[in-house]
C-alpha positions in Angstrom: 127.9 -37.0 -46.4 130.8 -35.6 -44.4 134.2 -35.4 -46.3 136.2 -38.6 -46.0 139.7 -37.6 -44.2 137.9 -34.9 -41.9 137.0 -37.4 -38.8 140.4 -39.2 -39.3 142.2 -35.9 -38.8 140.0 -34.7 -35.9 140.6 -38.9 -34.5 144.2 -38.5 -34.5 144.7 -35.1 -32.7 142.5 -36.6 -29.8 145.3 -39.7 -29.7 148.0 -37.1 -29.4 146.4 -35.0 -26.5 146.0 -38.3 -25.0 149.6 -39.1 -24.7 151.1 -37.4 -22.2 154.9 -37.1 -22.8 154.9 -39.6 -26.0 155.8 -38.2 -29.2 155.6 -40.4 -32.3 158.1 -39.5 -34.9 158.1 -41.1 -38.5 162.1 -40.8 -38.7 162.6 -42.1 -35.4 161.0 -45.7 -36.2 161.0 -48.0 -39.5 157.6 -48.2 -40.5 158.1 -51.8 -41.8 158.7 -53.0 -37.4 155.5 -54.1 -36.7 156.6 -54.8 -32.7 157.8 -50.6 -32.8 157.7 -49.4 -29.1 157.5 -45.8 -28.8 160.0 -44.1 -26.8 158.9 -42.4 -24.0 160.6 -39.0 -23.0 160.3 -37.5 -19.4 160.1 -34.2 -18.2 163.0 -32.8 -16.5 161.5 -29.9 -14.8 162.0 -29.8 -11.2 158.1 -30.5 -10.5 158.1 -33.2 -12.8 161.4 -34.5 -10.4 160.3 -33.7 -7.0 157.2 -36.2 -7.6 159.1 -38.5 -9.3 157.2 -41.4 -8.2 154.2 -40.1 -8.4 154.9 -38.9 -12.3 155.8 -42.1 -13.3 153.1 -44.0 -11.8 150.6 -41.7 -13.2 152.5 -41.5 -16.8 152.4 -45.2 -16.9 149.0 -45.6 -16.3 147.7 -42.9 -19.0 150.2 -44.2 -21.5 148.2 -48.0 -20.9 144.8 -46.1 -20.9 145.9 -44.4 -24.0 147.1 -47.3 -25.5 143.2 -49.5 -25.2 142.0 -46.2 -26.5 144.4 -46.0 -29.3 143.0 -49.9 -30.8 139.5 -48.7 -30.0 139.6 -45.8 -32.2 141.3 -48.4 -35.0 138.9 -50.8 -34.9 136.0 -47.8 -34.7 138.0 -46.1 -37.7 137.9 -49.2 -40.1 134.6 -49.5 -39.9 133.7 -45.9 -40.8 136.0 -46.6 -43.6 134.5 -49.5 -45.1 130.7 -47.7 -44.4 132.4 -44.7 -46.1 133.1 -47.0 -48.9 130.3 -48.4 -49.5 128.1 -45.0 -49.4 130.4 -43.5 -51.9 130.1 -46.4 -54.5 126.7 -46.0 -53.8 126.1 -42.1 -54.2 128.6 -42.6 -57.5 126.0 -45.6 -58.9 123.1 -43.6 -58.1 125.0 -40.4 -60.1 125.9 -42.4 -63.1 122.1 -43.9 -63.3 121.1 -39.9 -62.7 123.1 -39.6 -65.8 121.6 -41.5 -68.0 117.8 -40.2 -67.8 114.8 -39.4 -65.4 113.9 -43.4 -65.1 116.9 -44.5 -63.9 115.2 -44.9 -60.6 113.2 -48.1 -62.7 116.6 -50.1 -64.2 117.6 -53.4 -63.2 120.4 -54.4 -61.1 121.7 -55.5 -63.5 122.3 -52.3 -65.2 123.5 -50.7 -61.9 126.1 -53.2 -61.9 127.2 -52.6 -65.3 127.7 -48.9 -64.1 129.2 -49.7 -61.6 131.8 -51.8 -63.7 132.5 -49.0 -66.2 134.3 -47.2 -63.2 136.0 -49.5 -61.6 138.7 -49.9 -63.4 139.0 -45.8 -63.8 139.0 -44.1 -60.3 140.6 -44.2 -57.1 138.8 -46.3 -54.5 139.2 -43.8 -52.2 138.2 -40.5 -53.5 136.2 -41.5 -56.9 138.2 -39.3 -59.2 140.0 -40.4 -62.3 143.9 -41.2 -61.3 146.4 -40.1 -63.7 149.5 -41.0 -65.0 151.5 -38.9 -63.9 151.4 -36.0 -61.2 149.8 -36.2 -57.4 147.3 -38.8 -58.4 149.6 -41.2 -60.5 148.2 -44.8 -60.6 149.5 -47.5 -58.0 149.4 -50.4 -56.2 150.5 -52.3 -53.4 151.5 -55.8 -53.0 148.0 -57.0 -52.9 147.4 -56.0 -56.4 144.6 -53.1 -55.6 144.7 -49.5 -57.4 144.9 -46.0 -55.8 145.4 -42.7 -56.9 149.3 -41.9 -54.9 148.4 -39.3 -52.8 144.8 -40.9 -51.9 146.8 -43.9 -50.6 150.0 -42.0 -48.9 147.8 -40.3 -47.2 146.1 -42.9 -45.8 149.1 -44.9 -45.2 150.0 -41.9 -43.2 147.5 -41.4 -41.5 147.3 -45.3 -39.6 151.3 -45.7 -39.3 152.1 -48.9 -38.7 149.0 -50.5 -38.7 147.9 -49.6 -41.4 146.3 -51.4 -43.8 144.6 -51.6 -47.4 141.6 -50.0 -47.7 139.6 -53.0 -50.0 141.3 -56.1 -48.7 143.1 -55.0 -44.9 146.3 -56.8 -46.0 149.0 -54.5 -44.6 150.9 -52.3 -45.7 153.3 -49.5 -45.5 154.3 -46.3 -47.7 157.5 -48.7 -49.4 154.9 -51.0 -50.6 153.6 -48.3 -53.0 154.6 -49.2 -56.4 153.7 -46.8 -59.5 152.4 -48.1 -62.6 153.2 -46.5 -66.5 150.3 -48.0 -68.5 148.6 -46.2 -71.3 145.4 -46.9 -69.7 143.5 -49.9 -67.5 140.7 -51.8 -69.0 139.0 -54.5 -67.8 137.2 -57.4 -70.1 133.7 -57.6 -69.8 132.9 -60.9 -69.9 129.2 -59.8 -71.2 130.8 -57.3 -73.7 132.8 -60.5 -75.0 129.9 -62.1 -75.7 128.2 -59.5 -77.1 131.2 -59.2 -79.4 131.3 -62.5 -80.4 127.4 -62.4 -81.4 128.2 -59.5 -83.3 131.2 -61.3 -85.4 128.7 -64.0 -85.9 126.3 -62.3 -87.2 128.2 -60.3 -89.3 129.8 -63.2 -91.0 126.3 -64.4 -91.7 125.7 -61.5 -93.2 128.8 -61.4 -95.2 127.5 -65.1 -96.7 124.2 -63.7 -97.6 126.1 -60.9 -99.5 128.3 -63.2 -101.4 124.7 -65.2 -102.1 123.3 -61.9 -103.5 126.2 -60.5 -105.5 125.9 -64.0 -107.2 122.5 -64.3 -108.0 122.8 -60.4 -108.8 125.4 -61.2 -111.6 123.4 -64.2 -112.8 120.6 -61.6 -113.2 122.4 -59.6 -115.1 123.7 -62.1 -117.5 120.1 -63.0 -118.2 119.5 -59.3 -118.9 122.5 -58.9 -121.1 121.5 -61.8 -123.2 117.3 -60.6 -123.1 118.8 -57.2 -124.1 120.7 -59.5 -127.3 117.9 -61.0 -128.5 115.9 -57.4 -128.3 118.3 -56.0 -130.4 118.2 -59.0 -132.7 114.7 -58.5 -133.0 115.0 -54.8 -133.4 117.7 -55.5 -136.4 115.4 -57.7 -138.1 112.6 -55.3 -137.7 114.7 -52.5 -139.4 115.8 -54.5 -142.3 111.8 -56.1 -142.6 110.6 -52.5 -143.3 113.6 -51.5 -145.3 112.9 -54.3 -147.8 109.4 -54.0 -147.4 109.9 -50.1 -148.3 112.4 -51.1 -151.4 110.2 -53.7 -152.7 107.2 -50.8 -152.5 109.7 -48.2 -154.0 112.2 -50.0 -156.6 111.0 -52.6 -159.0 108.8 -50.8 -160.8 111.8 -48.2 -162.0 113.9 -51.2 -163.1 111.3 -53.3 -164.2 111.3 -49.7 -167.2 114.7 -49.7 -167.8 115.6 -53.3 -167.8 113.7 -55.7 -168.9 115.9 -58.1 -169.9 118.0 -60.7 -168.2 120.0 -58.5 -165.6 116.6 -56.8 -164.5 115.0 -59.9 -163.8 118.3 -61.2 -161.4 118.0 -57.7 -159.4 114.3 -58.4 -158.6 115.0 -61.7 -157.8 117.7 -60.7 -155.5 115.6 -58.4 -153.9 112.6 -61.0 -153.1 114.9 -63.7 -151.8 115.9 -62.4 -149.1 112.7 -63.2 -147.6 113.8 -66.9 -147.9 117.5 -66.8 -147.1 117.4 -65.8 -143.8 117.5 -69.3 -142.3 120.3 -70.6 -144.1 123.3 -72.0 -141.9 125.7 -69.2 -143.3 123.6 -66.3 -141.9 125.8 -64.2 -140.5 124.8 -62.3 -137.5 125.9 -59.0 -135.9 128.9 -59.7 -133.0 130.0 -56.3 -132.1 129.2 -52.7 -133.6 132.5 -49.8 -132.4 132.0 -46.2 -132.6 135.1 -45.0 -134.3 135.8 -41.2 -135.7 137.2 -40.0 -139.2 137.4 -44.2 -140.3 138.5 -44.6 -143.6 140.2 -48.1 -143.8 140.5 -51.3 -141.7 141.3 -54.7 -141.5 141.5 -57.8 -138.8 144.0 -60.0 -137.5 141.3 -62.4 -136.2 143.7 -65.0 -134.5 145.2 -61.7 -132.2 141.6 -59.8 -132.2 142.9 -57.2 -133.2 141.3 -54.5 -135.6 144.0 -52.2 -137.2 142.1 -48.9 -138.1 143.3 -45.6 -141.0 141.8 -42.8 -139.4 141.7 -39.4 -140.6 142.0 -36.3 -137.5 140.8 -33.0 -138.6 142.8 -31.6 -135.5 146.0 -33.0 -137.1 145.3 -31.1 -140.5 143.7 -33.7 -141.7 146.5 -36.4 -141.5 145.8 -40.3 -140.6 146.9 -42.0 -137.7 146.5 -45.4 -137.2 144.3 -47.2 -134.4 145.2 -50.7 -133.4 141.8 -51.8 -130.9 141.1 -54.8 -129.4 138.3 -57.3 -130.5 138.3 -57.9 -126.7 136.4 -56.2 -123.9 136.5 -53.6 -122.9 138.0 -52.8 -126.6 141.0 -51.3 -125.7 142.7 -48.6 -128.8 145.4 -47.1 -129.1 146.4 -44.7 -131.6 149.7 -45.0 -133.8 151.3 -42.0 -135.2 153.2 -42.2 -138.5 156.2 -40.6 -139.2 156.4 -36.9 -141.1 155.7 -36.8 -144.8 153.6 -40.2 -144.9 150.5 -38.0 -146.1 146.8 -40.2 -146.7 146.8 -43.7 -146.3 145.0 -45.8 -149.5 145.9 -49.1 -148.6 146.2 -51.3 -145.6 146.6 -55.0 -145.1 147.9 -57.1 -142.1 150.1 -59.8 -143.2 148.1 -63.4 -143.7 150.8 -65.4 -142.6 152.0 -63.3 -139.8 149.5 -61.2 -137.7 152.4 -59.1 -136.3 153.2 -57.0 -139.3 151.2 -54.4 -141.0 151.5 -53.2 -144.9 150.3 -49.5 -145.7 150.8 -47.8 -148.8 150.3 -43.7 -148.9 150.8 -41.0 -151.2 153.9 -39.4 -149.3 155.8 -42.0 -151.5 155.8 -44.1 -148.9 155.6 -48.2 -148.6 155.7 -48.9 -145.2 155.9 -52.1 -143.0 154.3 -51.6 -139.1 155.0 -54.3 -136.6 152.3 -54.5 -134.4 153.8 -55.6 -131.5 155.7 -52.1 -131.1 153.9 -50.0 -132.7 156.5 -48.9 -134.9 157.3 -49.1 -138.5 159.8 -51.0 -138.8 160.7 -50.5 -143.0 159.7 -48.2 -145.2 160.6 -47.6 -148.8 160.8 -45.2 -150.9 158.6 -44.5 -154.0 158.7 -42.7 -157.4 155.1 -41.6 -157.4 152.6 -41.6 -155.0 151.7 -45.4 -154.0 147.8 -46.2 -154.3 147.2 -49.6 -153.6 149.3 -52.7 -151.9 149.3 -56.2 -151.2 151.4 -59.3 -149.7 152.5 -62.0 -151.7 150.2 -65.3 -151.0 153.3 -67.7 -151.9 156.1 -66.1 -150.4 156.0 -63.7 -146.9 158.8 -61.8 -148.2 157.9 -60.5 -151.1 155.1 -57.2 -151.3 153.5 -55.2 -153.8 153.3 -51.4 -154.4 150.7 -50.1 -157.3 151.8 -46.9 -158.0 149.5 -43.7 -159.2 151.4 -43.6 -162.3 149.8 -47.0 -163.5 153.1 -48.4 -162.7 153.9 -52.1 -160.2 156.8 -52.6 -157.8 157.7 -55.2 -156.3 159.8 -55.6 -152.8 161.9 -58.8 -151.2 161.6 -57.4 -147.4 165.2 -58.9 -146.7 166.3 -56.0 -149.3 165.6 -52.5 -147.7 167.1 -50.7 -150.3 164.9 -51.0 -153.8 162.6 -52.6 -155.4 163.8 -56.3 -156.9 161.6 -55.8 -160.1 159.5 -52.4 -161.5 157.0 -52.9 -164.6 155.1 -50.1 -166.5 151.2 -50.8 -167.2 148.8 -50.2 -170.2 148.3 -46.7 -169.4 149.0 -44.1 -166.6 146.0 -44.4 -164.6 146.9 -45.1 -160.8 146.5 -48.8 -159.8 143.7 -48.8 -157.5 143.9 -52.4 -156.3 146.8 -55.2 -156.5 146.1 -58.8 -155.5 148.6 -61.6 -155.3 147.0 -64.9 -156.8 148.1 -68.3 -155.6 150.7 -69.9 -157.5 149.2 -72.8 -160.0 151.4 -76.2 -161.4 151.3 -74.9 -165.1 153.4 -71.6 -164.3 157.2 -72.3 -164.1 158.2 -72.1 -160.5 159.5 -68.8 -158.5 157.0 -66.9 -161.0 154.5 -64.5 -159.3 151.5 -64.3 -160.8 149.6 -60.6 -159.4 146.1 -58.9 -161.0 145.2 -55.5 -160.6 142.3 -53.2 -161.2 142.7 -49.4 -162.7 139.9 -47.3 -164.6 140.7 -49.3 -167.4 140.3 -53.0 -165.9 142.1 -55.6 -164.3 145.6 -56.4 -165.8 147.8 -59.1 -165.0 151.2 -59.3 -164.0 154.1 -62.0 -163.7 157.2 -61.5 -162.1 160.5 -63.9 -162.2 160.9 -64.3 -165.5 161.0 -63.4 -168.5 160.6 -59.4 -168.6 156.9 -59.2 -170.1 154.1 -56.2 -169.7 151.5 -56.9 -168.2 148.0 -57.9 -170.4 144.5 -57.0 -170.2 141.7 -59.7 -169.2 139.5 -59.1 -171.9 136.7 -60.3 -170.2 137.0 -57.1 -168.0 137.7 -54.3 -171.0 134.4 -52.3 -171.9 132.5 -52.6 -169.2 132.8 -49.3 -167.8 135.1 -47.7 -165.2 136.5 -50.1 -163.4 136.3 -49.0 -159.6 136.9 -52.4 -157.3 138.0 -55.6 -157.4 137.5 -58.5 -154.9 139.7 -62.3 -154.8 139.1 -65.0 -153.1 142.5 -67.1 -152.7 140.8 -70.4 -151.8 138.5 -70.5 -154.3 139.9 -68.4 -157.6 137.0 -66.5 -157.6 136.9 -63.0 -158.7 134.6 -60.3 -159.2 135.1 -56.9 -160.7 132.6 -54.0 -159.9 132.1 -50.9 -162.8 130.4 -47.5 -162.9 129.4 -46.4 -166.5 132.0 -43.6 -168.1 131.3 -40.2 -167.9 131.2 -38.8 -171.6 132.2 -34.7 -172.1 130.6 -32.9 -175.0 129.8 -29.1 -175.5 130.9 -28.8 -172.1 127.9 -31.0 -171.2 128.3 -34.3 -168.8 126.0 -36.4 -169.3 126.3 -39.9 -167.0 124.4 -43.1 -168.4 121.6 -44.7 -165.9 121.8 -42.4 -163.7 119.4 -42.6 -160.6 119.6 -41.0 -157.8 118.8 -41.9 -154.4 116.7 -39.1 -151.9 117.1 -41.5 -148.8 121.4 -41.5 -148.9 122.0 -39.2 -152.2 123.3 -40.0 -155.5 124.4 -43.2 -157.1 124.9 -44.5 -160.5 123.7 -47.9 -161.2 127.0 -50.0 -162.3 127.2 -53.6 -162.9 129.2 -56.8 -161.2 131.6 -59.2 -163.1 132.4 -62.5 -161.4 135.5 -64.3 -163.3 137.0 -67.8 -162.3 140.5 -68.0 -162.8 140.8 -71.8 -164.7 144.7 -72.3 -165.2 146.2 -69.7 -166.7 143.0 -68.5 -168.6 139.8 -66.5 -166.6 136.2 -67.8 -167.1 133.3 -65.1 -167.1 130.4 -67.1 -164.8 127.9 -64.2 -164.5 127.4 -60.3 -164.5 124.4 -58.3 -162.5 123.5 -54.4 -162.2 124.1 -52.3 -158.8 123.9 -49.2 -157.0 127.5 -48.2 -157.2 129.3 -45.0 -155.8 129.9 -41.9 -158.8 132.4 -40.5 -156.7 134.0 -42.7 -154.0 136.0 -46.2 -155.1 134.1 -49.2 -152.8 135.6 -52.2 -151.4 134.2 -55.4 -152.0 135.0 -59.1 -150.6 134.3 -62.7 -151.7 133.7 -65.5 -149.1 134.3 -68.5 -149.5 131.6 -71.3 -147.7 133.9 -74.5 -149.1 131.0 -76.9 -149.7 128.3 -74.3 -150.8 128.4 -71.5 -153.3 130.4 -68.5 -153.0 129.5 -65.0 -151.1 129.7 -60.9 -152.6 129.7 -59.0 -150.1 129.5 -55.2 -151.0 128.2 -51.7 -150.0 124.4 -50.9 -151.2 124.4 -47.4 -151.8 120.8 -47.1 -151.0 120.5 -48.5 -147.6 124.5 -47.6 -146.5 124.4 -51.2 -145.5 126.0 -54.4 -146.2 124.6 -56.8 -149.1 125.5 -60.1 -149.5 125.0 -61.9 -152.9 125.3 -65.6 -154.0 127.8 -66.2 -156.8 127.3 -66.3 -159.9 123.8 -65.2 -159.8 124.0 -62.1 -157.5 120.8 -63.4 -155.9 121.1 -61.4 -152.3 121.1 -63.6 -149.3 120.8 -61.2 -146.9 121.5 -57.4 -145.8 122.6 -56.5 -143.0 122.2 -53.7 -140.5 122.7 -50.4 -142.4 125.0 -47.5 -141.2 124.4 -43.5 -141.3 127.3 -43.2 -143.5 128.1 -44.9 -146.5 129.9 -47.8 -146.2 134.1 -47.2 -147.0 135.9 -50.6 -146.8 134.3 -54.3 -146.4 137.1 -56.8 -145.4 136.4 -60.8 -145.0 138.4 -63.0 -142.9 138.2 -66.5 -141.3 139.4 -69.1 -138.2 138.8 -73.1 -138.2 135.5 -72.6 -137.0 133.9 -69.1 -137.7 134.2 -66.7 -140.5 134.4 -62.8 -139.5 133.0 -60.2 -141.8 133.9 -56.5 -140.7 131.9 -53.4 -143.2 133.6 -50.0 -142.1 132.3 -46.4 -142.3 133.1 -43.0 -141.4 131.8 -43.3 -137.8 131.2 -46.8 -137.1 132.5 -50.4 -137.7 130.6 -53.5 -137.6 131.8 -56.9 -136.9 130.0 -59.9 -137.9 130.3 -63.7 -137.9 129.2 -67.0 -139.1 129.8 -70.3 -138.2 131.7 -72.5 -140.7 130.2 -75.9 -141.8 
């Protein structure tokens, strides 16, 4: 195909031969006349004069004949221009369809015209390259609203003077129309590609509904699973503690059966076989969460707050304890509390039972300290003569706490006085006080006197405060049982039970320990006995004793639960099985036992709500929550 401006060139040199004596000059006319009459200049040679006449006649007539000429080689011109046109869009289609494989020979129309639209709106009519925006072939317009490339369109401007015209619609125009445009770049909408993108938003929203559908059904799957996955560990539980008691019936009975065979033998078995039969009764209780916890040594549980209050012990720390406040809520959040310098081991921890906010820890830097746990700080402290072993809030009075000292000696502390103890008493003997428990106040004592029992090696003394200065008395029911190693009180019910481990007697250097029995599944235990006491007035009534597995070394924790319109719960550690064993009082006939642990079990803590009772069992690596619902 020949090149576009070459025949226009070659066109126009012709018209300028042709006129003989005419010269058109672009300065010497506005382009925007469109009745412009060129000027015509004659020669003043003296040929040209002496035949005047002649000249002029012939110089008219060629300046008509060039004149028809002239519009005939318009007319002729436009129409190669439009041909022009038409072959170029034509070659560029047939390029683009080139482009796109080796059958584009076989596409549709349709497809050509889509080609076809992807350029229009990004090159120059005239010469099919890319304008720009900026430089030689910076995007305009004229008044018509068509697109050139500047010089593409000057040019041809140029080239027709004043009758020249727009390339695409013949509207005239002149070079002042030109107009440049500053746009980022020209897009046209495709009405098809709308479409297309509408479709595509449609279907995507469908899609987005059948995802919402899914992620439903796929959580309601998985809430099936989690509670399939319950029951499989239910089953699992109860399959562990079916062999264990089918492997302690195979294994025990016979051994006690030798050594008692009395009264207290015949309970044990009993408690053993019943469990068989218990496990239906409404106040099973059933295992609601199991932590994994490091270096745990003492706990207890704000259950209106859910929160679990933790004495760890850090072997990175030198062996100091921290304490970890967790929540009974997922994802079971901890954090860890640090105590202040000096406050050595923790032996006692209990969170307030009429305020859930405050803390009371007693330790063996000398140390009675109050923790609120909102802050996370303590908050009081006072200072001891001796090491502090045991502690306890007053039932009657929120005020008032309790310090049993290592010395065998009882302090007592009205928080509203941060300076010293209100009242101090010596005990019976100098053996540290193990365990203090407030008891509720009763009609027959006088009032503002606190009545508080504790437990040393000795047994469990009783102590009142606010009146007359008095040392505190043995329960005599309690004296010669043993070593006295735990005691448990219910407040609700008055119930008490004392645990013992027989004496350890020296002679000739020898130690010999009474009943002792050791245990190759978990190690060695000594098998003690259980006291259960009803406090009646001011006097305590002895309601039933039984024989148990008891620590030689450690001292256990025990609790007592209370199930109002039945009888009584014991719930303590079974040396044998590291697990938890709960007995009805005052026969110590087991109801159930629960899950065991690896380690043995440290401290057993009981508490309740309106509706559900919470029993937690704490050892070195793990703590287990469990609960019952309340009749």
């Amino acid at each position: 195909m020949a090149e576009p401006y070459i025949t226009d060139e070659q066109d126009y040199d012709a018209m300028q031969l042709l006129e003989i004596g005419l010269e058109l000059s672009e300065s010497e006319y506005s382009e925007e006349d469109e009745d412009f009459i060129p000027v015509v200049e004659l020669d003043s040679s003296p040929r040209f004069l002496l035949n005047s006449d002649q000249a002029t006649t012939t110089t008219v007539a060629a300046a008509a004949e060039n004149i028809n000429f002239q519009e005939e080689e318009v007319d002729v011109e436009e129409e190669r221009n439009k041909r022009r046109r038409v072959e170029k869009l034509g070659s560029g289609g047939d390029i683009c369809c080139r482009n796109g494989g080796d059958d584009a020979g076989g596409e549709s129309s349709q497809n050509s015209q889509w080609n076809r639209s992807e350029f229009d709106g990004l090159f120059c009519p005239i010469c099919m390259e890319a304008w720009t925006n900026e430089g030689d072939h910076h995007i305009c317009c004229l008044p018509c609203g068509h697109l050139f490339g500047l010089s593409c369109i000057e040019k041809w401007l140029r080239q027709r003077g004043r009758l020249a015209k727009c390339p695409q619609c013949n509207r005239k125009g002149t070079l002042r129309d030109i107009r440049k445009l500053f746009v980022p770049r020209i897009a046209v909408v495709d009405e098809e590609s709308q479409k297309r993108i509408r479709f595509l938003e449609e279907k995507c929203a469908s899609l987005v509904t059948k995802d919402v559908d899914l992620c439903k059904k796929e959580s309601e799957w998985k809430r099936r699973e989690a509670a399939l996955q319950l029951e499989v560990q239910k089953c699992k539980e109860r399959t562990i503690y079916l062999e264990h008691l089918l492997g302690d019936l195979q294994s025990r009975p016979s051994g006690l059966a030798t050594a008692y065979r009395g009264s207290q033998g015949h309970e044990f078995r009993n408690s053993i076989y019943s469990d068989f039969y218990r496990q239906g009764s409404s106040s099973c209780f059933m295992l609601q969460r199991e932590l994994r916890v490091d270096g745990a040594r003492l706990f207890d549980v704000d259950a209106s707050g859910k929160i679990l209050l933790l004495v760890r012990r850090v072997p990175m720390m030198g062996g100091s304890h921290v304490l970890t406040k967790m929540s009974l809520i997922p994802p079971h959040e901890s954090e860890d509390i640090f105590l202040p310098p000096g406050t050595k081991i923790i032996k006692d921890l209990h969170i307030s039972p009429t305020n859930g906010s405050l803390a009371l820890f007693a330790s063996l830097g000398k140390k009675l300290s109050v923790l609120s746990m909102e802050s996370n700080n303590v908050i009081l402290s006072y200072d001891l003569p001796a090491a502090a072993w045991s502690c306890s809030w007053d039932l009657n009075c929120s005020h008032y706490v309790y310090a049993g000292l290592q010395n065998g000696s009882l302090l007592v502390f009205d928080m509203r006085i941060t300076g010293s103890p209100v009242e101090s008493r010596l005990g019976h003997t100098t053996d540290p006080i193990h365990t203090v428990q407030s008891l509720q106040h009763i009609s027959t004592l006088p009032s503002g006197v606190k009545t508080v029992v504790s437990a040393s090696s000795v047994g469990m003394c009783q102590w009142n405060f606010g009146c007359e200065e008095e040392r505190p008395f043995l329960i005599p029911e309690t004296t010669n049982q043993g070593v006295c190693v735990s005691l448990a009180y219910c407040a609700s019910s008055d119930d008490i039970v004392v645990s013992y481990r027989p004496r350890v007697e020296m002679s000739n250097e020898v130690v010999s320990q009474t009943l002792f029995m050791p245990s190759p599944a978990t190690g060695q235990g000594v098998l003690g006995s259980h006291l259960h006491l009803k406090r009646v007035g001011s006097n305590y009534e002895k309601l039933g004793i039984a024989c148990s597995t008891v620590s030689g070394i450690r001292l256990p924790k025990s609790s007592i639960i209370d199930r109002q319109n039945q009888k009584p719960l014991f719930a303590t550690g079974d040396e044998v099985s590291c697990g938890l064993i709960l007995q009805e009082l005052p026969s110590f006939t087991a109801t159930q036992r629960l899950k065991p642990h690896q380690h043995f079990i440290y401290d057993v803590k009981y508490t309740s709500t309106h509706s559900q009772g919470l029993l937690g069992c704490l050892s070195e690596d793990t703590v287990q929550l469990f609960s019952t619902k309340l009749s």
